[in-house]
C-alpha positions in Angstrom: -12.5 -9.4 1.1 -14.3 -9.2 -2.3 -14.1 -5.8 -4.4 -17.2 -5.2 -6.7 -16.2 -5.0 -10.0 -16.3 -1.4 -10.4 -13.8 0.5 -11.3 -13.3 2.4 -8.1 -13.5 1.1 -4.8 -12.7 4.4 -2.2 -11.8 3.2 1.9 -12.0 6.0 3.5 -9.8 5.8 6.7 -10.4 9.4 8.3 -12.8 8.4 11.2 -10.6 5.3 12.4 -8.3 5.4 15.5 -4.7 5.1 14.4 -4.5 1.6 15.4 -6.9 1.1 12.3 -5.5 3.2 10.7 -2.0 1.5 10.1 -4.1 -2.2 10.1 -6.3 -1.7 7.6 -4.6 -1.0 4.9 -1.9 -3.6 5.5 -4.7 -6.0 5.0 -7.0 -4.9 2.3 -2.9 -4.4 0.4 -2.2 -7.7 1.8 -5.6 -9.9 0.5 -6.2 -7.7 -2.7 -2.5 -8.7 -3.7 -2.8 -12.1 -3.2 -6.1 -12.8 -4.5 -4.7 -10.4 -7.8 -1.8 -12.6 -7.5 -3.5 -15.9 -7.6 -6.0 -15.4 -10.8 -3.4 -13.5 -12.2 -5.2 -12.5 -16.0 -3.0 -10.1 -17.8 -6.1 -8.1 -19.3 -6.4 -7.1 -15.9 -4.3 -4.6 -13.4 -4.9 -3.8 -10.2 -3.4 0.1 -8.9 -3.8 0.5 -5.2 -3.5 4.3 -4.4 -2.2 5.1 -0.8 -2.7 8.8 0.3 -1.2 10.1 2.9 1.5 7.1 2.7 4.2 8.7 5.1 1.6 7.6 7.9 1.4 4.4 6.8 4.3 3.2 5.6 6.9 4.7 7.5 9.5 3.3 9.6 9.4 5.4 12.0 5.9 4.4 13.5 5.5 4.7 17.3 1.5 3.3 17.3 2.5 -0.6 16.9 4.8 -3.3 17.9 7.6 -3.8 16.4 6.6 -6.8 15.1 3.6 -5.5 13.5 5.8 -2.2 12.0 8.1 -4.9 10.1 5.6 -6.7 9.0 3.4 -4.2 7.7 6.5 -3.0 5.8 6.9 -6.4 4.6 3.8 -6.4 3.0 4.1 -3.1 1.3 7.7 -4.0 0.3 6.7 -7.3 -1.7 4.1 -5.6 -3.5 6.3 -3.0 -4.8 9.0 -5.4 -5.9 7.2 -8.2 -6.9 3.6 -6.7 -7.8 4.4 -5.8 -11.4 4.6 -8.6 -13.2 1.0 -9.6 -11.8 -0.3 -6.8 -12.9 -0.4 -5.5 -9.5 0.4 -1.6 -9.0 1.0 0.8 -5.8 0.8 4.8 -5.9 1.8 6.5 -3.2 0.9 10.0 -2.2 2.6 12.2 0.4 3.8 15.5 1.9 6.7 13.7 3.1 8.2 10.6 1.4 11.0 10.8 3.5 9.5 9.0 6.0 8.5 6.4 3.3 10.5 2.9 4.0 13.9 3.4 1.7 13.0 -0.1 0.0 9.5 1.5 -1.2 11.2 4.4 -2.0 13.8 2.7 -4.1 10.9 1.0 -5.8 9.6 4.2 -7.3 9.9 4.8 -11.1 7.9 8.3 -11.4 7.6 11.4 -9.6 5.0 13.7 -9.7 6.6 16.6 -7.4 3.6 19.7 -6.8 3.0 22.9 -5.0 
């Protein structure tokens, strides 16, 4: 997967089965974080933005294996912990984060709480 270099890139998810919907951004978190990872340049960060992450990363998925569920975690839980010092960043957004895997969770440094 190669991002232009634009700021922005949007992936719009919203007319994707579910399936796709918790596959998708596994991967594109998954091969943006190791190609970030691998030309590592510290004049440049990458901030992936999940909305809607209680769908995505929650442990409580019923749509996949689970296989698939821990590994999908897996990948979202190594980018939180280890993503930082490459200049690698995740934001998560959602109505209910506590559905959010407790290791993401524990991860989180700011809270932006809103009505």
């Amino acid at each position: 997967m190669i991002f232009n270099e634009t700021n922005v890139n949007v992936v719009s998810l919203k007319s994707v089965n579910k399936d796709i919907q918790m596959l998708l951004p596994m991967l594109i978190a998954k091969i943006s974080y190791d190609i970030h990872r691998d030309q590592f340049d510290h004049d440049k960060i990458f901030n992936l933005i999940v909305d809607e992450a209680h769908n995505i990363l929650s442990e409580n998925s019923t749509v996949e294996s689970e296989k698939w569920k821990d590994y999908r975690l897996d990948v979202f839980e190594e980018i939180v912990k280890e993503g930082r010092k490459f200049g690698y960043y995740l934001t998560i957004a959602s109505q209910r984060p506590s559905d959010i895997s407790a290791t993401i969770v524990s991860q989180i440094h700011n809270y932006l709480i809103k009505r």
